[in-house]
C-alpha positions as CSV (number, residue, x, y, z in Angstrom):
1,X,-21.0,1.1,17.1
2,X,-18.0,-1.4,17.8
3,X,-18.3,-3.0,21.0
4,X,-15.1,-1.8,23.6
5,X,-13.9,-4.8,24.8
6,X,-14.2,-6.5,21.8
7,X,-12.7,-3.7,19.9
8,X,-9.2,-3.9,22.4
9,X,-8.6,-6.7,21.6
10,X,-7.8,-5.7,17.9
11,X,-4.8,-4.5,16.4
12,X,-4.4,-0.6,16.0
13,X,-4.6,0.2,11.9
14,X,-1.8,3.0,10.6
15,X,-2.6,4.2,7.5
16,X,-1.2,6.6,5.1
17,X,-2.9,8.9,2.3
18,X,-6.1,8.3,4.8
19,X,-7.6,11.8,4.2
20,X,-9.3,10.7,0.5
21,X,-9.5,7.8,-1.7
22,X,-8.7,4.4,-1.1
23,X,-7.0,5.2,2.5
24,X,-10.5,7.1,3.9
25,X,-12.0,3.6,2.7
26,X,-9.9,1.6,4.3
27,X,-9.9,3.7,6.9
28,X,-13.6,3.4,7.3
29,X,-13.6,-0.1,6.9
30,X,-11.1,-1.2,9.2
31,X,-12.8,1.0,12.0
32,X,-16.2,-1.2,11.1
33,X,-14.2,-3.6,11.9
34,X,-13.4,-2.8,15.4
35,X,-9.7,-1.5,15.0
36,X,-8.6,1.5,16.5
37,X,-6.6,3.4,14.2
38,X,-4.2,6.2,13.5
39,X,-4.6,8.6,10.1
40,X,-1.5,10.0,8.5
41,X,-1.8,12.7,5.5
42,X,-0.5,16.5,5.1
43,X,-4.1,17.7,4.8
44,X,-4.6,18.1,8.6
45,X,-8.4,19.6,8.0
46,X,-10.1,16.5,5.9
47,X,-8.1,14.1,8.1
48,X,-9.8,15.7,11.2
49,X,-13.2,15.6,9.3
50,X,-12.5,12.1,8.6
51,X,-11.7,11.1,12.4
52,X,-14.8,13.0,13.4
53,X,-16.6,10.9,11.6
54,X,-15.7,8.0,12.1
55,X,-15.6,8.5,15.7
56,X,-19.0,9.3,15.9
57,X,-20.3,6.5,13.3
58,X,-17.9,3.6,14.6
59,X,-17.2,4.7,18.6
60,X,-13.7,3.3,18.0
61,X,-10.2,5.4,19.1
62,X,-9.2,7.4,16.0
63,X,-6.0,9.6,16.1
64,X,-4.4,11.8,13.4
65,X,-0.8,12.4,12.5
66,X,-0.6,15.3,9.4
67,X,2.7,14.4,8.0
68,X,4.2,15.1,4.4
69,X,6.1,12.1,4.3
70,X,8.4,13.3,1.4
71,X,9.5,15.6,4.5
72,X,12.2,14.0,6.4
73,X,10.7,15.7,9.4
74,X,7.4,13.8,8.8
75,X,8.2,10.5,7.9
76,X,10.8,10.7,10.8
77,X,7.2,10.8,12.9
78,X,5.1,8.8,11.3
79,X,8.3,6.1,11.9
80,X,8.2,6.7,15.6
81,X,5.0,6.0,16.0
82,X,5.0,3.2,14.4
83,X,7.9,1.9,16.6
84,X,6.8,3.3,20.1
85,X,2.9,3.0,19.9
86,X,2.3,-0.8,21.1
87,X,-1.2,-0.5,19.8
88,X,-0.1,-0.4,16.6
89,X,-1.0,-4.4,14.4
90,X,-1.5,-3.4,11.2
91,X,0.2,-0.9,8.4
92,X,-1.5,0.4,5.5
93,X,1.0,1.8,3.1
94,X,-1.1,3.6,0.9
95,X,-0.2,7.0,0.3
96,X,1.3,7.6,-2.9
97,X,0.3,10.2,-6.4
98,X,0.8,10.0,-10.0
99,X,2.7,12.4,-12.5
100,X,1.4,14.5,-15.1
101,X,3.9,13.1,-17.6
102,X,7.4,11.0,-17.9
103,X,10.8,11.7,-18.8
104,X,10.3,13.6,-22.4
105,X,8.3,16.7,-20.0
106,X,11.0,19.7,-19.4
107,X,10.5,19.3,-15.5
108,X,11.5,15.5,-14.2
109,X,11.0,16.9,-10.8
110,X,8.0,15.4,-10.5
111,X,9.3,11.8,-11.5
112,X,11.6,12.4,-8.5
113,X,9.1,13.3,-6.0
114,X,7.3,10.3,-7.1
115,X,10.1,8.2,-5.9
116,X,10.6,10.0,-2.6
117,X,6.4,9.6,-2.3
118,X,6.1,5.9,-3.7
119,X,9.6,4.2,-3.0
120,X,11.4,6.0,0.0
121,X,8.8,6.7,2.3
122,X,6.6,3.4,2.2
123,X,10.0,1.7,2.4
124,X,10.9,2.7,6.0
125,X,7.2,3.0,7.1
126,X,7.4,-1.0,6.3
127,X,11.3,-1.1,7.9
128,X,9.7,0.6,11.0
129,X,6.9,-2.0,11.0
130,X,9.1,-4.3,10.2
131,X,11.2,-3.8,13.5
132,X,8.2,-3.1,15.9
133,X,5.6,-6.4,15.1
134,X,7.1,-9.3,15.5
135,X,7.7,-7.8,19.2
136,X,4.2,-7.6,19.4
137,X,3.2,-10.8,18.8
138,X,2.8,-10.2,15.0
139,X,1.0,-8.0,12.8
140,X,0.7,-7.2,9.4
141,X,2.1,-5.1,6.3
142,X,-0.6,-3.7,3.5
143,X,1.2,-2.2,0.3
144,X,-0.9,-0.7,-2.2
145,X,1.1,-1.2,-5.2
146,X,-0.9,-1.5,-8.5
147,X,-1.5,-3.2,-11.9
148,X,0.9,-1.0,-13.8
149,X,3.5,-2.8,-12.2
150,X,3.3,-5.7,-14.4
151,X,2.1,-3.4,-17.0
152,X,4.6,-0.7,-16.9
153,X,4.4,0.5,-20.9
154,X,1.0,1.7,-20.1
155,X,1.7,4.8,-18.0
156,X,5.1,6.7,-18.8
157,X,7.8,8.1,-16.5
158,X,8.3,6.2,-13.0
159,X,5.2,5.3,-11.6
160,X,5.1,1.8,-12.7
161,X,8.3,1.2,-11.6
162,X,7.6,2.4,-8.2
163,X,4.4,0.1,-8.3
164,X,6.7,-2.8,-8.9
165,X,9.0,-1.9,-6.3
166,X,6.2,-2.3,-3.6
167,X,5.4,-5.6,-5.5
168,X,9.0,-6.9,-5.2
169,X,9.1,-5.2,-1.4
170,X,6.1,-7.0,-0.5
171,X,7.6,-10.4,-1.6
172,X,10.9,-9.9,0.2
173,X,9.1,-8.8,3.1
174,X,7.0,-11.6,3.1
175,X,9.5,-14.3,2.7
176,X,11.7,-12.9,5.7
177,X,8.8,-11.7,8.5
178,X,6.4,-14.5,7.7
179,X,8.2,-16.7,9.9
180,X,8.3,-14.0,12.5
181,X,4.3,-14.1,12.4
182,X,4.2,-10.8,10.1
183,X,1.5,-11.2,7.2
184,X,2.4,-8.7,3.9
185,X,-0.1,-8.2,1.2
186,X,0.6,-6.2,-1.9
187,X,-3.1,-5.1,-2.9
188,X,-2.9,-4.2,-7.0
189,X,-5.6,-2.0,-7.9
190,X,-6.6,-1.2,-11.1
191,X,-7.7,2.1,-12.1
192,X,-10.0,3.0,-9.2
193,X,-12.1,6.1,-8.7
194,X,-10.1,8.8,-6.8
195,X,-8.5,11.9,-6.8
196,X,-5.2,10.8,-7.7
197,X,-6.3,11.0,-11.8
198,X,-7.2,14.9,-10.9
199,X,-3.9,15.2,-9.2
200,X,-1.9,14.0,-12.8
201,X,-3.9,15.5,-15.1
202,X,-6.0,13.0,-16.3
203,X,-9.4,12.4,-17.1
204,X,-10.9,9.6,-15.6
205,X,-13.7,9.4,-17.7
206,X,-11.7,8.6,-20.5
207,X,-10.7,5.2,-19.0
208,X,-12.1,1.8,-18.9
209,X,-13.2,-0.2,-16.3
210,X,-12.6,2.2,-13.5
211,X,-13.7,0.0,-10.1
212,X,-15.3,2.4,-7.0
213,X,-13.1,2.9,-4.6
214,X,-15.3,0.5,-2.1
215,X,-15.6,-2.2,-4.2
216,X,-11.7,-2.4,-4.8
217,X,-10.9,-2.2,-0.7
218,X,-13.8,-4.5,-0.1
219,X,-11.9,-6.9,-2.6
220,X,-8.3,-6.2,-1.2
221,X,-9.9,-6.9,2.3
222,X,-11.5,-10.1,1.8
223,X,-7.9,-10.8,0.3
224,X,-6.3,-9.8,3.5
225,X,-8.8,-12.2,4.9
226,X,-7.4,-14.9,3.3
227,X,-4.3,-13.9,3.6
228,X,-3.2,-13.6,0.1
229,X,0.4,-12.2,-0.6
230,X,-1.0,-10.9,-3.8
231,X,-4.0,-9.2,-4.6
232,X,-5.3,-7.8,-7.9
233,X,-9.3,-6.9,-7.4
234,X,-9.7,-6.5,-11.0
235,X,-8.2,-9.9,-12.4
236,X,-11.0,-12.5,-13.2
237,X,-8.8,-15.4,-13.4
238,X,-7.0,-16.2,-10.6
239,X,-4.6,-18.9,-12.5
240,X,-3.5,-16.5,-14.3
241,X,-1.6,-14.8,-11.5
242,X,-0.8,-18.2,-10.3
243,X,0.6,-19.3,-13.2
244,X,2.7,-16.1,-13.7
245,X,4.1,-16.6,-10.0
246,X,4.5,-20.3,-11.1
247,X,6.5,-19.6,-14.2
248,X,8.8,-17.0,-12.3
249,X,9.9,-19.4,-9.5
250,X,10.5,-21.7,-12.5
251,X,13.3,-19.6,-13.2
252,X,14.8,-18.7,-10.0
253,X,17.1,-22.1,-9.8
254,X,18.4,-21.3,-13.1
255,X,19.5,-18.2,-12.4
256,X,22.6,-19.3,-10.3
257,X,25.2,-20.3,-13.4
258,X,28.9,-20.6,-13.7
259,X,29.1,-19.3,-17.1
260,X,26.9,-17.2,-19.5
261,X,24.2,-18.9,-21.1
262,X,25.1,-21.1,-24.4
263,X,22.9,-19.0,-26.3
264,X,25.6,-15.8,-25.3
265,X,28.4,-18.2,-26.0
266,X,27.5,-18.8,-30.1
């Protein structure tokens, strides 16, 4: 059990896709950790199960908010609370699904709800956040993003572009609300051991390396921790990263030119 006093003096924890998965772990975690917190999915019945639970293991405030967030009704809600509850520290942007196939299937609606799932609706979650924290004194921003977005030939259609949105999102964010006292992470998992292979018609058991769902919040925590801007659970060598970040900045500065390149002039 979390200690009351101890506990108010924590951020609140909003986090979305927190019926299953990696946002019930999270979920679960952050309440361990003393924070009060408030669960947004459409499956009203598991998220209730989930906040029972936790309630009873963990003694901290849980509260529950079903929302489709591909709704504009929904996400208009989940938004307002994140604006109007005070309580509120800390945003988990974690809800998000997978598609069967890319653009060569007959239907491309599902491409299309994956950007209304993985691009529209974490983006104004964050813009709500974005708005509300500094007010508070701070806070911070949690996108789970994923590996595909630096490897987007290995999964057709959108998602890996979506991933890489909330990578590049998470860096903008960072640069403009870190001086505001706002922390963004962009957590990128690996393949990880939840429903969301079920979901797009895919075997998990045909894949490599798949992490437990614990492990890879545990990781993504302990980088929170630190306050990483990037973390990837999976990735053994740090420099790696860092030397990928290193080489883009290297760049940036000669991006802003006059004329076209010499090598376009030939």
């Amino acid at each position: 059990m979390t200690d009351t006093n101890d506990a108010a003096l924590r951020p609140a924890a909003l986090i979305t896709g927190a019926s299953s998965g990696i946002g019930a772990t999270y979920a679960e975690r952050l309440a361990r950790r003393g924070h009060a917190l408030v669960l947004v999915a459409r499956d009203a019945a598991r998220l209730d199960r989930v906040a029972e639970r936790l309630r009873a293991e963990t003694g901290v405030a849980v509260d529950v908010l079903p929302a489709d967030l591909t709704d504009p009704a929904g996400l208009a809600a989940v938004e307002a609370r994140l604006r109007d509850d005070a309580r509120i520290g800390i945003l988990v942007n974690n809800a998000g699904a997978a598609a069967p196939a890319g653009f060569t299937a007959a239907d491309l609606a599902p491409q299309y709800h994956l950007v209304a799932l993985n691009v529209v609706a974490p983006t104004r979650l964050a813009g709500a956040a974005a708005q509300a924290f500094p007010g508070r004194g701070g806070g911070a921003i949690v996108n789970l993003a994923s590996v595909v977005a630096l490897a987007p030939e290995w999964l057709p259609g959108v998602y890996g572009a979506t991933k890489a949105y909330m990578l590049t999102l998470s860096q903008a964010l960072q640069a403009e609300l870190g001086p505001r006292g706002v922390y963004v992470q962009a957590v990128l998992p690996a393949a990880t051991r939840t429903e969301i292979w079920e979901r797009s018609d895919r075997a998990v058991e045909s894949l490599q390396g798949v992490m437990e769902v614990g492990e890879m919040v545990d990781a993504a925590l302990t980088g929170f921790d630190r306050r990483e801007a990037v973390t990837i659970p999976s990735l053994p060598d740090a420099g790696q990263w860092e030397a990928f970040e290193a080489a883009r900045r290297a760049m940036v500065p000669n991006f802003a030119q006059g004329h076209a390149a010499a090598r376009y002039r030939s």
